[in-house]
C-alpha positions as CSV (number, residue, x, y, z in Angstrom):
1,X,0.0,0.0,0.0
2,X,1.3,3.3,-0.9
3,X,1.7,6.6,1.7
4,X,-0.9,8.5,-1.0
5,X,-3.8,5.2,-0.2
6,X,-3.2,5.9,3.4
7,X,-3.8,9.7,3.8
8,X,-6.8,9.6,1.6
9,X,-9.5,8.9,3.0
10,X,-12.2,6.8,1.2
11,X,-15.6,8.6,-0.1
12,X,-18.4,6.8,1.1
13,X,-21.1,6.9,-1.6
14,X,-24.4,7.8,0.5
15,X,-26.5,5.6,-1.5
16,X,-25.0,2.5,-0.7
17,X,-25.8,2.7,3.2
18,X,-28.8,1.1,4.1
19,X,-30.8,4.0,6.3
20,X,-28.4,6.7,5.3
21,X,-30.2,10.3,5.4
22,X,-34.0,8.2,6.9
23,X,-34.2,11.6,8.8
24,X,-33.6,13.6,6.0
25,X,-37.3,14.1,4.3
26,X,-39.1,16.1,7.1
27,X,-42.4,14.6,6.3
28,X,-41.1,11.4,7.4
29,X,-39.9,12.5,10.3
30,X,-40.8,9.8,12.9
31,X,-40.8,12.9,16.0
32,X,-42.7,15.1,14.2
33,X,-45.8,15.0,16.4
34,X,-43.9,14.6,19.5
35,X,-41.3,17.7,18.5
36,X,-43.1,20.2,19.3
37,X,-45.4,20.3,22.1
38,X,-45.4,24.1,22.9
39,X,-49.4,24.8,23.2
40,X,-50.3,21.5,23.4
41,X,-52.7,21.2,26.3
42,X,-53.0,16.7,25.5
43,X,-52.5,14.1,28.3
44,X,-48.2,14.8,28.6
45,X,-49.7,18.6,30.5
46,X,-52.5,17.1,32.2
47,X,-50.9,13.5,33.6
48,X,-51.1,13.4,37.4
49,X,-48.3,11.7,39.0
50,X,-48.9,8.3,40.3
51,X,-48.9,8.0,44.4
52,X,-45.4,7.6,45.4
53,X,-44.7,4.5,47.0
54,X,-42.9,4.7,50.1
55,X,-40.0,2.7,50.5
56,X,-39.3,0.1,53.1
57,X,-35.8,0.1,53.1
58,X,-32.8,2.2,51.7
59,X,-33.0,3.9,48.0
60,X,-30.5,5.6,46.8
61,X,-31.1,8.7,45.0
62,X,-28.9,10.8,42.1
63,X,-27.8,14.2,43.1
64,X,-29.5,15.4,39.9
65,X,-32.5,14.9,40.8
66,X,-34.7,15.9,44.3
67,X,-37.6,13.5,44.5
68,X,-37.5,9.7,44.0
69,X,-39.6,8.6,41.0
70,X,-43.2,7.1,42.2
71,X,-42.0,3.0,41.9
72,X,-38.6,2.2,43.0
73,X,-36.7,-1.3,43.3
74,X,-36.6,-2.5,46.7
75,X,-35.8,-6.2,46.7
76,X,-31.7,-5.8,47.1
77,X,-31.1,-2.8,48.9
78,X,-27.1,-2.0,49.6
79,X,-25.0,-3.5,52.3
80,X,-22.2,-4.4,52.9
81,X,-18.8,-3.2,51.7
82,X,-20.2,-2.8,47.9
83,X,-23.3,-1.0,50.1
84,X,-21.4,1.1,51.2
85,X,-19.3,1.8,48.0
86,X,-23.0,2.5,46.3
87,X,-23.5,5.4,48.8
88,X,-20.2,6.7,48.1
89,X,-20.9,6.6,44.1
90,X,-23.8,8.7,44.6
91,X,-22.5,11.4,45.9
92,X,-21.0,12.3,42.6
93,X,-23.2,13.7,39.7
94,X,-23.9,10.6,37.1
95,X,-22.2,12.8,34.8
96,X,-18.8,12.1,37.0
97,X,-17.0,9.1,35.7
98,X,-16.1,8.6,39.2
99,X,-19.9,7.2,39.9
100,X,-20.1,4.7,37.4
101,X,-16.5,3.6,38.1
102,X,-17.5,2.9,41.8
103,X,-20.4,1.2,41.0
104,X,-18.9,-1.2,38.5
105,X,-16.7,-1.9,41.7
106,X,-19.5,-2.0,43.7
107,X,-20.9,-4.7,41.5
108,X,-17.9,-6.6,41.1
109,X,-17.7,-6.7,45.2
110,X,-21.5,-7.5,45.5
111,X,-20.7,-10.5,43.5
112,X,-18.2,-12.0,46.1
113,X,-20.3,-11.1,49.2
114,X,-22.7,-13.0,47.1
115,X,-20.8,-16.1,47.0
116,X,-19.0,-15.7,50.2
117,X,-22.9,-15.5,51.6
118,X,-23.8,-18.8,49.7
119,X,-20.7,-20.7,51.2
120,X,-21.6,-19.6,54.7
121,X,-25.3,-20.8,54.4
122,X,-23.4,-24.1,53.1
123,X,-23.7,-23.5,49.7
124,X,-21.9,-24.3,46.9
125,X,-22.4,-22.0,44.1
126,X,-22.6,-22.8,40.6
127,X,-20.2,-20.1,39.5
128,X,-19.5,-21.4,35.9
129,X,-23.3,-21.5,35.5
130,X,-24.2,-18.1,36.7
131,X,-21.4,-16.6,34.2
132,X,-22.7,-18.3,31.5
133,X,-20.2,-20.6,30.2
134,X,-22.7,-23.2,29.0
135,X,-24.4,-19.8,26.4
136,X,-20.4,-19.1,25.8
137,X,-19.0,-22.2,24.9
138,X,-22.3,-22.2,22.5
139,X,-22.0,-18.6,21.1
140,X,-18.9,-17.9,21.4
141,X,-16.8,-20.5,21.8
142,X,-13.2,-19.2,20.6
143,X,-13.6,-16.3,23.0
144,X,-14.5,-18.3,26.2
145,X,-11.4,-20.3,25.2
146,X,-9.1,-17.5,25.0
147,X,-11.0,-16.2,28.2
148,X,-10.2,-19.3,29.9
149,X,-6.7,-19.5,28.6
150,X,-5.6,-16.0,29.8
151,X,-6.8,-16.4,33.0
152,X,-5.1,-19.9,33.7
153,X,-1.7,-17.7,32.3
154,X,-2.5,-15.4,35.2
155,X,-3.2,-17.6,37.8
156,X,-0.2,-19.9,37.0
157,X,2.0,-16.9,37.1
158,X,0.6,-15.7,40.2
159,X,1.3,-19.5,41.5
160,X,4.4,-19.0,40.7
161,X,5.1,-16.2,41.8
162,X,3.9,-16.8,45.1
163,X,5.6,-19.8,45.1
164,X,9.1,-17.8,44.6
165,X,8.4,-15.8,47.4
166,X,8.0,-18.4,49.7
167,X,10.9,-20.3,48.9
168,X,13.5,-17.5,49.1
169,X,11.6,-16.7,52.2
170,X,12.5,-20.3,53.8
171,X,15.5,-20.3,56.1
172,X,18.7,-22.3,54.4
173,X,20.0,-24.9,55.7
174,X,24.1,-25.1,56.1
């Protein structure tokens, strides 16, 4: 390939992409009713908000916004250490990259309480199951083989590792 093929880059004829310029013809405009509501006096100005439901245990709320909404999830509320990294994440605006970073590690934390819970009730969980190997090995089959492949890498470096350590830790004998 020459330097000219790289810097160039290809036109893209318009015509030839499926759905290209759908929005284009304004009387096909699928938001046309819905755009402009100005003096519109229809059921959007006169809906009454359902009766709020009040909560039996903790919600927790975005700082963007000052009421809760008038049904809300109750059936896991937070505890625990990923609990208490959920309250932390919303103290941040959901615009903050900081709150969705906390509560993918909250999430990743709730999943081990979960499984630490299941082996103290004398449990054994399924973990293989409820990552949905048996839909990867179907779907996707090459990537749950490199998956699986990378992370015995890991863990037999980390063996080894560890392993190291403790030998050169171990007294010698004379």
């Amino acid at each position: 390939m020459t330097s000219t093929a790289l810097s160039t880059p290809r036109r893209i004829d318009p015509a030839t992409v499926n759905g290209w310029g759908v929005d284009a013809d304004p009387r096909n405009d699928p938001t046309y009713p819905l755009r402009e509501r100005d003096g519109d006096s229809g059921p959007a100005k006169t809906w009454e908000r359902p009766v709020q439901q009040r909560p039996d245990v903790e919600v927790l709320m975005s700082i963007e916004h000052n009421r809760l909404p008038a049904v809300v999830g109750t059936s896991t509320p937070p505890s625990g250490l990923s609990g208490a990294m959920r309250r932390a994440a919303f103290r941040y605006s959901e615009s903050d990259w900081t709150h969705w970073l906390i509560l993918l590690g909250a999430d990743r934390v709730n999943m081990v309480e979960g499984v630490l819970s299941d082996l103290a009730q004398g449990r054994v969980p399924n973990i293989p199951a409820e990552m949905g190997v048996r839909a990867a090995w179907r779907h996707d089959r090459a990537g749950l083989v490199t998956r699986t492949a990378a992370a015995v890498a890991v863990g037999a470096v980390a063996y080894a590792l560890l392993r190291r350590r403790r030998d050169d830790d171990r007294p010698r004998r004379a």
